[in-house]
N, C-alpha and C positions, 0 to 999 in steps of 0.2 A: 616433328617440326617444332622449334622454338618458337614463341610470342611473346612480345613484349606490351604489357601497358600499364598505365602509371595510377597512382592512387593519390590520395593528399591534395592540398594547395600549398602555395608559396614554400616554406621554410619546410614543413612538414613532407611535403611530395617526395613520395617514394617511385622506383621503376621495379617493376615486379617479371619476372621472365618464369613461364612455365615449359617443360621441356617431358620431351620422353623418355623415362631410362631403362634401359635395355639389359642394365651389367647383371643382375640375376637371370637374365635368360626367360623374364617378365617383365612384360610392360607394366610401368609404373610413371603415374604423371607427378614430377618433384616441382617446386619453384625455386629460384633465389631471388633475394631481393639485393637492390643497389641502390646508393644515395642519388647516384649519377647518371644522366641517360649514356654515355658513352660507357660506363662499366657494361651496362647491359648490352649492349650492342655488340661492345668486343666478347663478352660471354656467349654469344649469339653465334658469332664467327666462329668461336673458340667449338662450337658443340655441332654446328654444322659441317668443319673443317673434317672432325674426328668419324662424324660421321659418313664423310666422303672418302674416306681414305687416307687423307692428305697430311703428315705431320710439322708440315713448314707452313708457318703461318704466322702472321705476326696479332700479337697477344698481348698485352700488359697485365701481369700479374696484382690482381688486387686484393683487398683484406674484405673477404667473402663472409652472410652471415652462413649458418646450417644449414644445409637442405632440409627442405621440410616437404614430405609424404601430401601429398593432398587427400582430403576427407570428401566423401561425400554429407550433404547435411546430414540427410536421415541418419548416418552413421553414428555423427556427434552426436544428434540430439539424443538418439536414443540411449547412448551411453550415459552421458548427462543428465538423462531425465533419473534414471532406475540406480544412479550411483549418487552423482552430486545435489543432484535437486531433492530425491529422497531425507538425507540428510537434515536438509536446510529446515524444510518445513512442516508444518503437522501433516498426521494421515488422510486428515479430511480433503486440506487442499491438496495434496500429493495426489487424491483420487479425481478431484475433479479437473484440476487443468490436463489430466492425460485425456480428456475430450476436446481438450483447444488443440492438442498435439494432434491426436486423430482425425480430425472432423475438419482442422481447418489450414493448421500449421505445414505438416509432411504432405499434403497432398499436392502444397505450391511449392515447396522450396525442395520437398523429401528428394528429387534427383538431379539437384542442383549440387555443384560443387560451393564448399564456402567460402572461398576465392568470388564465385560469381555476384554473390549477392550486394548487392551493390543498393544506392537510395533511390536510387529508379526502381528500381525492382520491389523494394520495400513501397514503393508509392503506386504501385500497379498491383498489388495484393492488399495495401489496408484503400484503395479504391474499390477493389474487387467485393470486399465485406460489405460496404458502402451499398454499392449495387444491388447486393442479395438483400438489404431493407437488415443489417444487424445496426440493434442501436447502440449510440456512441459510449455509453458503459463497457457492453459486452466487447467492441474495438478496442476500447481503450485496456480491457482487462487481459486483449490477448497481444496488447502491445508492450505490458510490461513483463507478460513471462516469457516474448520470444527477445526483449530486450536483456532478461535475464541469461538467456542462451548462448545470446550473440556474446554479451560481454566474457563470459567464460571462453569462449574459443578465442578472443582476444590473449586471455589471460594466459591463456594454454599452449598460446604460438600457433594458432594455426591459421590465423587468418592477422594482417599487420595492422589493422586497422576497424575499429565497430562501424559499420553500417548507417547505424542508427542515426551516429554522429554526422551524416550527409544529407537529413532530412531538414527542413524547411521549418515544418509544421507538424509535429508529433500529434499522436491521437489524446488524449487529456478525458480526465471523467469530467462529463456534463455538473456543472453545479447545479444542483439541486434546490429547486425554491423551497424555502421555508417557510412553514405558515404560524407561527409563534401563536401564543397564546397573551391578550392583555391581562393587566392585574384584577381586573374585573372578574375577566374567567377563570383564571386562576381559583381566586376566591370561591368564585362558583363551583367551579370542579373540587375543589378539595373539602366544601362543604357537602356537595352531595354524598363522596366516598365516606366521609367522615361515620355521615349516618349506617352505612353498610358496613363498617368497620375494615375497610378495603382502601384508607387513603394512605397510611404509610409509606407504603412503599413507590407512588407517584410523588408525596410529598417530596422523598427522598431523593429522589430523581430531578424534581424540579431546583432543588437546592447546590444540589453538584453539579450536573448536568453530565451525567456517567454514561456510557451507552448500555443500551439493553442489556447486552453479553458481560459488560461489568459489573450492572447492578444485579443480574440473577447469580455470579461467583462472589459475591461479597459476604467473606467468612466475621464469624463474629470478634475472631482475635486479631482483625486487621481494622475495628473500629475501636476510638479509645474517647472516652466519656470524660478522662480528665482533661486528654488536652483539646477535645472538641474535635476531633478528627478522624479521616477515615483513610486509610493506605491500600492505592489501587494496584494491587500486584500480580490480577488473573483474572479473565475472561473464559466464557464458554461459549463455544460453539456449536453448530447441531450438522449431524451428515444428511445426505437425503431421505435417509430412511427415518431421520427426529431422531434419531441417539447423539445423547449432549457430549460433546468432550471437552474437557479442562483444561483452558490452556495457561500457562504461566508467561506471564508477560516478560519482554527481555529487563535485564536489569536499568536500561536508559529511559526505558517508558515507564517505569515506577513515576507514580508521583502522590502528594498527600494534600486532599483536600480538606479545608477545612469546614466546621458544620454550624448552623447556628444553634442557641441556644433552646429554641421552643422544638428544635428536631433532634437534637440529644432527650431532650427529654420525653418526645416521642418514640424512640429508640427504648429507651428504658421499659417503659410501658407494655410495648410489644413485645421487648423480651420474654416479661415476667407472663404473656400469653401463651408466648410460645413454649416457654417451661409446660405450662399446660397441654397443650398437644403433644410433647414431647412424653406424658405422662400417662396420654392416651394410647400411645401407639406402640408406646413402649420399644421391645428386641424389631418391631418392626419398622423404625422411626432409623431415616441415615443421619443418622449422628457423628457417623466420620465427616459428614460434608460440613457442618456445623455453620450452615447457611442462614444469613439472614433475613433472606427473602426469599424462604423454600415454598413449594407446595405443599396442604399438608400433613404430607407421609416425610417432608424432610429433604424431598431430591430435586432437581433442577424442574423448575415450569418449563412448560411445553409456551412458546413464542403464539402459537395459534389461538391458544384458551387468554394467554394474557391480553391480545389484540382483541379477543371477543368482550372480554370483561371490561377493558377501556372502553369501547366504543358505548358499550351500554349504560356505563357512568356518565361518559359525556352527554346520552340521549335524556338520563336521568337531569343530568346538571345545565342542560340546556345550554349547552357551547358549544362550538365547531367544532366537526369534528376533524381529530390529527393525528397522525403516527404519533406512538413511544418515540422515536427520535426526533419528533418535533417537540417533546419535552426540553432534549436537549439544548435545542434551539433557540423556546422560552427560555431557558437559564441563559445563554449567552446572551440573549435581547436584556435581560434585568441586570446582568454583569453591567456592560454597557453604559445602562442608560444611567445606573447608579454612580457611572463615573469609574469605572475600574481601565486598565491603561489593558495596550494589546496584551504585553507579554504576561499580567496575571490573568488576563482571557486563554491566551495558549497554554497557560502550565496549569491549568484547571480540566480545561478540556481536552489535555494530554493530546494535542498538535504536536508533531513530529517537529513542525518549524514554523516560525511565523510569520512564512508565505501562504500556509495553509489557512490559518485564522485571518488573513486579508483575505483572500479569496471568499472564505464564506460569508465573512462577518464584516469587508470593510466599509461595505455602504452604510453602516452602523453606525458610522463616525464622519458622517457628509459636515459637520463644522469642527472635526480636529484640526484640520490646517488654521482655518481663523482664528477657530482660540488660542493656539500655540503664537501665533504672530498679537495678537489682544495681549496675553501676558508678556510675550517678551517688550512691548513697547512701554508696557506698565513697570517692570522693571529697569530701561535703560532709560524711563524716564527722570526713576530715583535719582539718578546717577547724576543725569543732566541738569537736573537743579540742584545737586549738590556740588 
């Protein structure tokens, strides 16, 4: 039995007809698609007629696309996961999103065809997550890797249209409050580190505003002392098990911050310490990693001991206490308030786009609009009494 029904709006709207084909001597469900609802209709005719018998029938021959095989989801996805998506991204996350596949993904869509999936159906599974109490991170994280999915079978022909694209309301990550640090605390905090010989490496952090996984990969031949600068070209990550992996960042998210003066010279200092553990530890010292904020045997910190070590500085130093990424935080707060404009806020804090750096940071700037209208009146004021 043929069926016809349509996809798109206005200009877009396509007529899509699925049908059963018999000519191997197995059933197989094929579609075509039509610009036109009258193609499909006489298509309809055309396949009903053949199938009655009948070879007199009136028909208008039209410029058809391919017949296209129908998939089941489960079929694509799992193809796509272990070829295409393999590919794409590190081992760590290759292993963890096969539990959004397992656990949440193929048990709703796995015997659907992907023809069927449609924004209603997308909206009665990320409601379904809702229901079971997932929070809006963990939604939002399994709406971009089955967003990733979908657009590949897009890409691939098998489906004419992404899904995604008929939603309302996407799932989005929760923003995250910030709790910054003042310059008060600041001060506080890097005077108590000071005394433990343990501020370095927060100073360093406060001044870039690098993430954690930056600032534990930052080799010493990516920071340069003449020009005051440090080049963020890799991160490391950890699997479940705490095994660190090295990632190298794609070549568009390079970028190169710059350092002041009293943390270069901080930098120097630390080196010529770390020569000394390097001298202690000797053939047992990773010297290939040639990190400059190792552990010290030389290889990547463990995220847990640094967390315990922070918290205890801060109990020392008598500050709030705040996530390592609320370091970051503080640096975008003192970027800011110092007068620094968005876009050297987002090419600092290596923002993908500078929808990103509004989102977190634009309550930041609650009198940018007035000043910008202050100056410009200031300047066509020149004008006007000239």
């Amino acid at each position: 039995m043929a069926k016809k029904h349509s996809i798109g709006r206005g200009k877009n709207k396509k007529f899509i007809v699925r049908y059963d084909d018999y000519s191997t001597g197995i059933r197989k469900q094929k579609q075509k698609t039509f610009k036109l609802s009258k193609e499909a209709d006489d298509f309809i005719f055309r396949i009903n007629s053949l199938r009655n018998g009948k070879k007199d029938y009136p028909f208008l021959p039209v410029q058809q696309e391919p017949e296209k095989e129908e998939i089941l989801f489960r079929q694509f996805a799992m193809k796509w996961y272990e070829v295409d998506y393999y590919r794409s991204v590190r081992a760590s996350t290759f292993k963890n999103r096969r539990f959004y596949l397992d656990k949440h993904i193929l048990p709703f869509f796995g015997d659907r065809y992907l023809h069927e999936i449609s924004g209603d159906v997308l909206n009665e599974f990320y409601a379904e997550l809702k229901r079971k109490g997932y929070a809006p991170k963990t939604i939002s994280s399994i709406h971009k890797f089955l967003s990733r999915l979908l657009k590949s079978s897009v890409k691939k022909g098998y489906i004419e249209v992404d899904p995604m694209e008929q939603l309302e309301a996407k799932p989005k990550d929760p923003i995250r409050k910030a709790h910054p640090w003042s310059y008060a605390e600041i001060v506080q905090f890097i005077d108590a580190a000071e005394k433990e010989k343990k501020d370095v490496m927060y100073d360093f952090t406060l001044h870039t505003g690098l993430r954690q996984g930056e600032v534990f990969a930052v080799p010493w031949f990516n920071i340069d002392f003449d020009e005051k600068t440090v080049i963020v070209t890799r991160s490391v990550s950890y699997d479940e098990n705490g095994v660190p992996e090295l990632i190298p960042k794609s070549q568009e998210s390079y970028r190169t911050v710059s350092l002041p003066t009293d943390l270069i010279d901080k930098l120097k200092q630390h080196q010529k310490q770390q020569q000394l553990m390097k001298e202690r530890f000797g053939t047992h010292y990773h010297h290939e990693l040639d990190l400059v904020f190792p552990k010290s045997d030389g290889g990547f910190h463990n995220p847990s001991n640094v967390r315990r070590q922070l918290y205890r500085l801060m109990e020392k130093a008598n500050v709030r206490r705040i996530s390592f990424h609320d370091l970051r935080h503080t640096h975008a707060r003192m970027l800011i308030q110092s007068g620094a404009n968005p876009s050297i806020v987002q090419k600092r804090l290596g923002h993908e786009d500078i929808e990103t750096t509004f989102r977190y940071y634009g309550h930041l700037w609650p009198n940018a609009d007035k000043e910008a209208v202050e100056n410009l009146e200031k300047v066509m004021g020149k004008y006007k009494k000239k």
